[in-house]
FIVEXTOR-119312 format. One record per residue (C-alpha): residue in one letter; z, y, x. Coordinates in steps of 0.02 Angstrom, whole numbers, plus 50000, padded with zeros to 5 digits. Each point is the difference from the previous one (the first is absolute). Example, Ala and Ser with C-alpha at 12.3 -4.5 7.8 and 13.67 -1.06 7.14 Angstrom:
2
A503904977550615
S499675017250069
This chain:
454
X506935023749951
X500974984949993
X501634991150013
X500084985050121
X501424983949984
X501835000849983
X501544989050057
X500124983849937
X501914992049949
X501034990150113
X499334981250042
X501674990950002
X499084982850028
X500234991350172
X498285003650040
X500285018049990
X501554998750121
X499014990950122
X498785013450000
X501295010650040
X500634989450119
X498324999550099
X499775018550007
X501324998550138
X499435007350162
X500214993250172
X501365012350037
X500964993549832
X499504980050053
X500635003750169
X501755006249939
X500234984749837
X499624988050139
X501265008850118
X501224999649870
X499824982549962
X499944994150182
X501665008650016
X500874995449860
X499444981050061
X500965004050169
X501385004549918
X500434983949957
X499534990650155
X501065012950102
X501475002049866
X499735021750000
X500515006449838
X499315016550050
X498214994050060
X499804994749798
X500485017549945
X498655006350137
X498624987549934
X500295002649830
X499835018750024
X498584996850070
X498974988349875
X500805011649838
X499045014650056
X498264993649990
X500564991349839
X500715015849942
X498215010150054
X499154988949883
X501075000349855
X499745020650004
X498234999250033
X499584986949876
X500945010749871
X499145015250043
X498354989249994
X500244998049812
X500495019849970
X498685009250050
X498645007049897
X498185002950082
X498735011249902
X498135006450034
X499085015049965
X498135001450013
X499185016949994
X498595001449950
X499494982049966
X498145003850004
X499235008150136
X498265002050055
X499494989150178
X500535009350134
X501495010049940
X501864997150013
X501294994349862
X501835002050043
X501244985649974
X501765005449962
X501384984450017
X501775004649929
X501494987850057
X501405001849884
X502124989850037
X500414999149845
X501634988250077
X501535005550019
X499954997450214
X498955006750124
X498464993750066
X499794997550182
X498305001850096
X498564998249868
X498184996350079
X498475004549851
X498694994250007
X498464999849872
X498334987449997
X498555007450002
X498144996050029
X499375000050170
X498715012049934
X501085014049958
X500945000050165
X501184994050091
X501474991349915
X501545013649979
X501904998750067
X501325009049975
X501995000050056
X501385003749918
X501675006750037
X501594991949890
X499685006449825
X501405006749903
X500814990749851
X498865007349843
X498835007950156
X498124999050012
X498755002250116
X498245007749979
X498524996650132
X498135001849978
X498354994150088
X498135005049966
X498464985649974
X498305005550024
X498654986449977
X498245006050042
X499434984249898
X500144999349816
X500744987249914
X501794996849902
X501334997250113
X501664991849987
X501465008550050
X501804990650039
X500984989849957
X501305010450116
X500944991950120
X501485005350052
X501334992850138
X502005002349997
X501014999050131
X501765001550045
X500675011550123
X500344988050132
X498514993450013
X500724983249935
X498684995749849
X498395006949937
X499194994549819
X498315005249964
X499725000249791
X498285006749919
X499885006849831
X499074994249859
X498855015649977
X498465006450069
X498955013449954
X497885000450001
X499105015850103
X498285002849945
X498715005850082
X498505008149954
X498355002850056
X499925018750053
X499005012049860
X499085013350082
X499805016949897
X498215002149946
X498955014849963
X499885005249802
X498034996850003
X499244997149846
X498444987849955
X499755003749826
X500945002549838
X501815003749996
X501514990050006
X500765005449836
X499175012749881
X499445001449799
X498364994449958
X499234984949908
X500194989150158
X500184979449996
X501605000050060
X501385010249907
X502005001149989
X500275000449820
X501455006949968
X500314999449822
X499184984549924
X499554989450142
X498244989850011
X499594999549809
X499855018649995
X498355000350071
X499175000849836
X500535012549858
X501644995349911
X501035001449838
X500385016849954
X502055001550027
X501505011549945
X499885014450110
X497994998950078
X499165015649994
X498475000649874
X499125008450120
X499684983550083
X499364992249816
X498664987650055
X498825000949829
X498724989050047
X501244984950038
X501095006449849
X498394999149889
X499604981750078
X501924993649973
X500475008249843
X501625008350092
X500495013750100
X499484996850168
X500215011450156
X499375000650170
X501064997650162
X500225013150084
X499325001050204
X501074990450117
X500595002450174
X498934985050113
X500684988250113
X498864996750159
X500244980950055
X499764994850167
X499924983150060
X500274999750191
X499324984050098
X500834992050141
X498924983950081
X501444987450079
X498584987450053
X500624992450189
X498304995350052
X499675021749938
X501135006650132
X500304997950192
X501474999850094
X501715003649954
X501515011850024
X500245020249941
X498565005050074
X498794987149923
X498615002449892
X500974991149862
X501495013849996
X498905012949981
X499024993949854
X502024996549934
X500395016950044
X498565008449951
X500264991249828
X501705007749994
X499375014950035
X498565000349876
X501504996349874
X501385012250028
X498725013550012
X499064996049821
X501714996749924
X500555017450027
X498535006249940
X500424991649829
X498774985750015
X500314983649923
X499954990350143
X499874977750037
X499904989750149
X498824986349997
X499774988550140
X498574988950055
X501044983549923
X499955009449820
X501915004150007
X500395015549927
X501435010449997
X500805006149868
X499814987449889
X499734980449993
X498704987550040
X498815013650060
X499745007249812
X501345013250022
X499705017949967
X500325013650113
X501725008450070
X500185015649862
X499815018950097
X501365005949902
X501554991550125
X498805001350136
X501394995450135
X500674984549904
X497984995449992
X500115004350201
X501314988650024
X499404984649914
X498325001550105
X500705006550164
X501174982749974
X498584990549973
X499075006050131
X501514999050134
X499904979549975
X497944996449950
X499424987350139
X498234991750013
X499074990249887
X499054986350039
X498545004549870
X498275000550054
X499505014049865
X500265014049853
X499704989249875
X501575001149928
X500425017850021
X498105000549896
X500894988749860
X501175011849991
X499165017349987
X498664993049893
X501404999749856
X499755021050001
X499475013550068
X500815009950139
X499655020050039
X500274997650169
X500124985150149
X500425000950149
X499604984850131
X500604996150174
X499224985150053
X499604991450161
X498544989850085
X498484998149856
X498734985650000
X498625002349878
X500624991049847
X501635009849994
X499285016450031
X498824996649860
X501554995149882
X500885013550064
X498575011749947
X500044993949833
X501765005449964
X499165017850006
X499584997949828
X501634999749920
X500585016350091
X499525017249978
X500055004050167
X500174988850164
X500354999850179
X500234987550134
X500835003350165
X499294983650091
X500784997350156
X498824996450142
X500714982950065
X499005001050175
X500435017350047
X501894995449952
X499694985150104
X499375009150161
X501395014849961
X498645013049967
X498325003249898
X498654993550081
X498265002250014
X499104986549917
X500865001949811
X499244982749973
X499934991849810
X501605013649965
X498465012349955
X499254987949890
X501174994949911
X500565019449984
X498365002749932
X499904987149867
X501555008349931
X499595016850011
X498314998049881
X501214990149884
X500625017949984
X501594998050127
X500655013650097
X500244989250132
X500555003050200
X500314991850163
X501534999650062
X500234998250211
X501435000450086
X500965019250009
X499315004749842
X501225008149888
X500354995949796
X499635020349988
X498505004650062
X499334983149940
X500535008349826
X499215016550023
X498214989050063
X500144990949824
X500215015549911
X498365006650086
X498914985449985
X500275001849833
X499695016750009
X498234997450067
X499544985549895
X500625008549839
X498504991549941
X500684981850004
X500714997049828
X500604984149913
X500574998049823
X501635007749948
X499795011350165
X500565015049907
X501784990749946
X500794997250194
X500645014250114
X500245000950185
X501375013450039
């Protein structure tokens, strides 16, 4: 929810009156040139009263412009946006408020907003005369089924005088920006392994009360209760030294989108592209509520939060701030022109992760190999690899081709991973996951035991 532009103050420079004077219309040309002609015959002919007729006739238009071009400079043009983030496919309203804040009345006012061809057509509105201190309120909906960020305004708006003498069209400095989203399914609470937050001695903790150097005993301080004496480290240190007590875990998840062009075929909201976007949204929203720690890495090595690719992971705790950010990030990611994962691999070699989650597109060899490596710095791992032929020919076909190669190269690299055709949906995809795990409970890695799937 926004506010758009307001009224600018008078332009008293010739070039300002000219404008004014070129918003005439043909009906206010017509009667200055009348006027003029006549007051020209007026002396050929001698007829004093023909000159009071002509000038009538050319101080009207003059007078039409003078009110309108006052009134130009006196009105106040505002925009309200609600929401202004909405998932592809929905509807966001747009309020405009028109506000006189002159002392005369307006005459006819035509409204009229810019907006992308994308979200629809482009909205008008007319106006009846508007009160001295009046305002008018009028509203229009957007829905893009394309996400993307999306400029809204600047308004336009066009003034004109009762008798049809003069029109001005201004616009107004301020425009607001509609997001949109990729759409996040709701997903089944399955669960892999492990928890998302618990107490135990796991890797990855929240430490609530002395942060990362607590891991080992500390000083003994005012108020610790001797029942948590450590005596063997007290012994080694010559001090008081207790133990920490159990923490509640944080589950990390590290969910990876592949943006690779030559990866992905076709284009538009129902390519293979937006789903692996929207199925990364998805994957997201859903482990964020379940108070995961949760990152978006991309093929290129960007990652989000944080800088560089080295940043951490959006905290559980505001899990629809952390939402936002990646549901933002996601509503603008384009393709990459990278050829591989070796940079997303620079990137997750720095720690360990509990639990990724790929969506990637076409495999050769060599990138399904480095792809399979990642698997070591996860606990657990799945792939939804979308099947670039059957998305090509609209529907699975018959001869899976390298796709089941490739699929198996990752899967004894200890993946989870799964084909994805065209009309398969995030959900049951999500509950297959959860039971290939289920029936290869026997494919471990190290640090299996610290990531979750819920």
């Amino acid at each position: 929810m926004s506010a758009g532009g307001k009224s600018a103050g008078r332009d008293p420079s010739p070039a300002g009156l000219y404008v004014a004077l070129a918003g005439l219309t043909t009906r206010g040309r017509s009667f200055l040139a009348a006027g003029l002609a006549a007051a020209v015959c007026s002396f050929v002919l001698g007829q004093a009263d023909l000159l009071r007729v002509g000038l009538m006739l050319a101080a009207l238009p003059l007078v039409c412009v003078a009110v309108v071009y006052r009134t130009r400079h006196q009105v106040a043009g505002s925009r309200r946006l609600d929401p202004g983030r909405v998932p592809a496919a929905s509807e966001a309203r747009v309020q405009l408020r028109i506000d006189n804040v002159s002392r005369l009345p307006t005459g006819v006012l035509m409204l009229q907003d810019r907006v992308p061809y994308v979200l629809g057509p482009r909205p008008r509105f007319v106006l009846d005369r508007v009160e001295p201190g009046g305002r008018r309120e009028v509203s229009y909906r957007v829905r893009s089924d394309l996400r993307g960020r999306y400029p809204l305004g600047p308004l336009q708006l066009r003034l004109a005088d009762p008798f049809g003498m003069c029109e001005l069209t201004r616009a107004f400095s301020g425009y607001d920006t509609l997001t949109v989203v990729p759409r996040a399914e709701p997903l089944p609470a399955v669960r892999l392994s492990g928890e998302a937050a618990g107490y135990g001695d796991g890797r990855y903790r929240s430490l609530a009360l002395a942060g990362e150097d607590d891991v080992i005993p500390r000083g003994y301080r005012h108020g610790d209760d001797l029942r948590r004496v450590h005596w063997r480290s007290t012994a080694r240190h010559g001090e008081l030294m207790v133990r920490r007590e159990e923490q509640p875990r944080r589950a990390r998840c590290t969910v990876l989108l592949d943006t690779r062009r030559t990866a992905h075929r076709g284009a538009g909201p129902d390519s293979p592209f937006e789903w692996a976007v929207s199925g990364a949204a998805s994957t997201a929203v859903h482990l964020l509520e379940r108070g995961y720690s949760v990152r978006l890495l991309t093929d290129t090595g960007s990652s989000v939060p944080g800088h560089d690719g080295a940043g951490g992971h959006a905290s559980a705790h505001d899990s629809a701030d952390a939402a936002g950010l990646l549901l933002d990030t996601l509503a603008v990611v384009e393709h990459s022109d990278g050829a591989g994962f070796s940079r997303a691999h620079d990137v997750l070699r720095q720690g360990n992760e509990g639990l990724l989650v790929a969506f990637v597109g076409e495999l050769n060899e060599e990138q399904a190999t480095l792809l399979a490596r990642l698997r070591q710095r996860s606990g657990v791992a799945v792939a939804f690899v979308l099947d670039g032929a059957a998305w090509a020919r609209g529907a699975a076909g018959a001869d899976p081709g390298p796709l089941e190669e490739r699929l198996r190269l990752l899967r004894d690299a200890g993946w989870a991973a799964l084909p994805v055709a065209p009309g398969m949906a995030l959900p049951e995809l999500w509950r297959q996951a959860d039971q290939y795990r289920a029936h290869h409970s026997g494919v471990s890695a190290p640090g299996a035991a610290n990531g979750g799937w819920q």
